[in-house]
N, C-alpha and C positions, 0 to 999 in steps of 0.2 A: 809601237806607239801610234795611236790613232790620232790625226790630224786633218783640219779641213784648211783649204787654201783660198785665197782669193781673185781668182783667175775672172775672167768675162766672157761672155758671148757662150757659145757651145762647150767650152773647155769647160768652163765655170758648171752645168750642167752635169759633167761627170766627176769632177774635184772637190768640188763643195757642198756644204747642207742645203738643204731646199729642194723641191719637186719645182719642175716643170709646171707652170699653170698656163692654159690656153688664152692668153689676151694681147692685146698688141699692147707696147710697151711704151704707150705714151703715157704723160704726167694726166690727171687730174683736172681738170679744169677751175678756173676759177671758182673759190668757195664763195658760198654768199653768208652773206649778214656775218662776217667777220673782221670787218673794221679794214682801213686802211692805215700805211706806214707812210714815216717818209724812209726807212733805212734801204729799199727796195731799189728807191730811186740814186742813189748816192751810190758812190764808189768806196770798195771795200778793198784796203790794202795791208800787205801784213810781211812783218820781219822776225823770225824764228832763230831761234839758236837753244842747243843742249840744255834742260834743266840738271845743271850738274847737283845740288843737291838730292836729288830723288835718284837720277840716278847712281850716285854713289855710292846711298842710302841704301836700296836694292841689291846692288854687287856685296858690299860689304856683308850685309846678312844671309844673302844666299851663299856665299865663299865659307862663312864663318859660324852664321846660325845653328846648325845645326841643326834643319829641321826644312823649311822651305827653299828649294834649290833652283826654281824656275817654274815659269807659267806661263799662259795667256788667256787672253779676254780682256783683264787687268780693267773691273769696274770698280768702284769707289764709291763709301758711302760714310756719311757722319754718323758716327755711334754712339754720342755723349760723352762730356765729360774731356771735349777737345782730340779721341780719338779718331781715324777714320780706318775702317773696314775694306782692305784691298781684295774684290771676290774674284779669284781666276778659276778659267777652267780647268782642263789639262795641268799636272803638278806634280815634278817630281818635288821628293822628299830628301833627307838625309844628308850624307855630308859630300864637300867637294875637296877632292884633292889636293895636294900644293902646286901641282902643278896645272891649275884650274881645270881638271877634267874630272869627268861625276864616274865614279864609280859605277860596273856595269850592275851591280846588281842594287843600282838605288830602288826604292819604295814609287810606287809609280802611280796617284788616284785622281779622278774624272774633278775631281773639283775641290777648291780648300779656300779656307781664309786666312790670310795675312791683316792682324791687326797692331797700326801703326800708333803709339800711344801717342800723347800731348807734346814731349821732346824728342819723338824721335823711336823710341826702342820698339821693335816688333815681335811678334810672337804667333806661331802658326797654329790656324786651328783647321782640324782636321774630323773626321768618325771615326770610329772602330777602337783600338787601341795601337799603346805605343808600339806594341810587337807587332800587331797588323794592321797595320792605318789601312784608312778607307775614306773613300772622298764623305765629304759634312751632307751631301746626299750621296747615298751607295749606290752601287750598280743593285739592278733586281734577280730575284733568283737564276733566271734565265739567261743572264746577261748583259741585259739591258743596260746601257750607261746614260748619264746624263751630262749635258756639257748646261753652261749656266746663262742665264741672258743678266739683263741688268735690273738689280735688288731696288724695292723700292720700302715703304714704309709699311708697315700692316697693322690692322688695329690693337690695341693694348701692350704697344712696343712691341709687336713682333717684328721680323723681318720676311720681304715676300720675296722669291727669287724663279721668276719664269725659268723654264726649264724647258730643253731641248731635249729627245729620248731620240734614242739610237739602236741599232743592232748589225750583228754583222749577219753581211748575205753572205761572205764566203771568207776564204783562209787571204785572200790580198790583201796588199796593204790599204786600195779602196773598195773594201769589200764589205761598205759598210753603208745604211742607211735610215735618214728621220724617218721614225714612227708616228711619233705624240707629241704635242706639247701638252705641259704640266706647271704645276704650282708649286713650289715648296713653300713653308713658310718655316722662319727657324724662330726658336727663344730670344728675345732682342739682349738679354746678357750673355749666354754662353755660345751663340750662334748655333746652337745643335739643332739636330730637325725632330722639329714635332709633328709634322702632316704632309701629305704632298696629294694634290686633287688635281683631273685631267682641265685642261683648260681645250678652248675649238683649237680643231683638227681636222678640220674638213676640207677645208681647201687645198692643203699643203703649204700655205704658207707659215711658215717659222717666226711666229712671237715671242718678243722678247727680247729682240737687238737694241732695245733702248726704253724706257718708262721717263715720261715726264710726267711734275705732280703740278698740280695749277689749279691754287685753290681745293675744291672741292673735286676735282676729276683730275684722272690719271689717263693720261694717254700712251698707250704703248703699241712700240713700233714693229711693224713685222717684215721680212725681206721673203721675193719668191722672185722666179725669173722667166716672166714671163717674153715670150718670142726669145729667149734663150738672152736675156737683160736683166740681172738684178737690179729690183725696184726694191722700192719702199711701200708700206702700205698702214693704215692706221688702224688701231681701234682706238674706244677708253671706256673705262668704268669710273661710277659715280660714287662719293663716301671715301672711306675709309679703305685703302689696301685693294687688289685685281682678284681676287675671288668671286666675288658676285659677274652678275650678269655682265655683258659688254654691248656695246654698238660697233658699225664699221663705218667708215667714211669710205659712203658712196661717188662722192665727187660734186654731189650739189649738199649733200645732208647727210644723216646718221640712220644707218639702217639695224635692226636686230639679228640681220642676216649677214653671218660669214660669207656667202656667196657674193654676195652685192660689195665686196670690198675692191676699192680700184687701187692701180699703184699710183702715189703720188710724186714720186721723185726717180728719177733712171740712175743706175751706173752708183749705187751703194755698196756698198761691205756687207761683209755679215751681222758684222756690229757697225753701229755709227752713233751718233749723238744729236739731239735737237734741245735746246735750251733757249727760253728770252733771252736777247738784247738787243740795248735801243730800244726802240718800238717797233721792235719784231722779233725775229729768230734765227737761230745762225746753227743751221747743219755743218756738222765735221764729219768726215767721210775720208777714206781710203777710195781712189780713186777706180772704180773696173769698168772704165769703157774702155780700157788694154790690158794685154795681159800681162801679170805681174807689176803691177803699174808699185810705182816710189812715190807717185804725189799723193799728196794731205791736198784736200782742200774744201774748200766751203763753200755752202752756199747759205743766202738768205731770205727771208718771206715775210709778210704779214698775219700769219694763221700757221699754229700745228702742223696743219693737212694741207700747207700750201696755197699757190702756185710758187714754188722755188726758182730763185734767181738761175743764171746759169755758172756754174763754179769759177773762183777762183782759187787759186794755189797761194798754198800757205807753208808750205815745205817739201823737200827730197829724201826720202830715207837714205843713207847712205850705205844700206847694208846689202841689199840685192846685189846677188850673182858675180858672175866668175870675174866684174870689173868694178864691184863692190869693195867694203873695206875688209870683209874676209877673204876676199878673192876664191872665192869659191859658186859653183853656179847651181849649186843646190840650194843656197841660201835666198828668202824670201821675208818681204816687209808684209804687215795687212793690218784691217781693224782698228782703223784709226778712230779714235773719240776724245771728245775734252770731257774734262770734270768740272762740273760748274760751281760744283760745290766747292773748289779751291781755285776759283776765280779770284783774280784781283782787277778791280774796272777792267780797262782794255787788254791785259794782259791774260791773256789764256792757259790753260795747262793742257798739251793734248798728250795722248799716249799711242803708242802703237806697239805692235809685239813683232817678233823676230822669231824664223823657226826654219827648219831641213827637212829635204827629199831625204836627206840620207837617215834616217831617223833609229838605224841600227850603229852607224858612228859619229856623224858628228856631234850628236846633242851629248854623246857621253866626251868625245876627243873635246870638248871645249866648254864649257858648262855655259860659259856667257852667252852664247847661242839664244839659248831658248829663255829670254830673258825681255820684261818689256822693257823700251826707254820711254822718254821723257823729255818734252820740247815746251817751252816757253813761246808764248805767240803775241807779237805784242799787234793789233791790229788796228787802225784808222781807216776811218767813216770821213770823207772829205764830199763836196759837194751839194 
């Protein structure tokens, strides 16, 4: 089972996706002609506890579906008609024992969708067929897999889904690494893939950890780690869907050039989230300026691209390591993001996922493992 972690600093370098890029690892500087907030100045405070609904929702289907058994990334998108589209990476398949442990020889593919209709009932969708599922983008002749960034809109109801390309250097467990990034775009009814086009690659930074839409531009976030620091970095495209052309934020303006991209934020995940509120923006993030860090927390800005506040904590996973609630110290929290789209005013939805070193027993000895949860965030702006 191939997996990336979220480690920091030099570790982070050898455990996770992203190349090395040679920059010092400071924010961005102030952007210009992007308006000022008052959310910036004010104090950001927040109280979290378990979305027991979702996640109950999730066990039950993974236990009993017969079909979607666990994942991560865990992105989320409205598909009409009051459904929403749960896209993960990594996914097993098939069924879970009674005594919650998966089967060693479950169905195993790079990427699936779980879609959750209007009351509740889900249904996985997958490629290939029933006999031989295949992730909803397949690996390539070669070997090539894909792990999935976060899906945005594409024109004529399609669905776009940045894409992460992989390969293995050798027979280890991290014997593996980014090539490409890429584009899929799928059918907006059956989610299946109709195309996939390269998107830049030139830097080594990895886009795709996050798409915001605003208006008529799409801004999408990319992670690299530079001085051995997972940053944040921007682009966006104008119109309709991220297949055309892009820009970067340079850190005064928008460049046509991948090279001229700076990072705008330190100490991110692989995935993370940026969405309005207030009048401004509120990053959710997995904390990696430690390693194997358990905090959520946020920050906020007046602009996309920044300058970001300095974090506040929003919760503790409780799952990490051998003094976690599996008491095991293989186990590890990461990729924390909200879903804005199932925002209610102050009250947030963030997700994070759950996953093992041990990746030959425990995801089988316990299937809840490899499973995302779900936290309610209710947060206040005072001052």
């Amino acid at each position: 089972m191939r997996r990336r972690t979220i480690t920091a600093g030099l570790a982070a370098a050898a455990l996770c996706t992203g190349a090395l890029v040679a920059a010092a690892p400071a924010a961005a500087a102030a952007p210009t002609g992007t308006g000022q907030c008052h959310l910036v100045d004010r104090t950001l405070t927040a109280t979290a506890s378990v979305n027991q609904t979702l996640t109950s929702q999730f066990t039950t289907y993974g236990n009993t579906g017969g079909a979607w058994t666990g994942g991560d990334s865990t992105f989320s998108m409205p598909l009409g008609k009051g459904s929403t589209g749960w896209f993960f990476s990594d996914s097993f398949l098939g069924t879970v024992n009674p005594d919650g442990s998966r089967p060693k020889d479950s169905p195993f593919v790079n990427n699936s969708v779980v879609v959750q209709g209007k009351h509740g009932a889900m249904t996985t969708i997958t490629g290939g067929t029933a006999a031989d599922p295949a992730g909803i983008i397949p690996p390539e002749p070669d070997g090539r897999w894909y792990w999935i960034g976060d899906p945005t809109p594409g024109p004529d109801g399609t669905v776009q889904v940045p894409l992460l390309q992989f390969a293995r250097t050798g027979s280890g467990q991290w014997d593996f690494a980014w090539t490409a990034n890429r584009l899929a775009t799928l059918d907006g009814d059956t989610l299946q893939l109709e195309s996939i086009v390269d998107r830049p690659s030139t830097t080594g930074i990895n886009w795709g950890s996050w798409t915001l839409e605003e208006g008529g531009t799409t801004y999408i976030y990319g992670i690299a780690d530079p001085g051995g620091v997972r940053s944040a970095y921007v682009a966006r495209a104008e119109g309709t869907g991220i297949a055309g052309a892009w820009t970067y934020w340079n850190g005064t303006g928008w460049s046509a050039q991948e090279t001229d991209a700076v990072p705008v934020v330190p100490y991110v995940a692989n995935e993370f989230s940026v969405a309005p509120y207030k009048d401004g923006y509120l990053l959710v993030t997995q904390d990696t300026s430690e390693l194997f860090s358990t905090r959520i927390v946020a920050r906020t800005s007046c602009s996309p691209v920044g300058p970001f506040t300095d974090p506040v904590e929003l919760y503790r996973t409780p799952e990490t390591g051998l003094f976690g609630s599996y008491g095991d110290a293989d186990v590890f929290t990461y990729n924390a993001h909200e879903h804005p789209n199932l925002r209610t005013g102050n009250r947030i939805l963030v997700s994070y996922n759950v996953n093992t070193f041990d990746n030959v027993g425990d995801v089988y000895d316990d299937a809840s493992i490899y499973r995302p949860r779900f936290i309610d965030v209710q947060l206040r702006v005072t001052g």
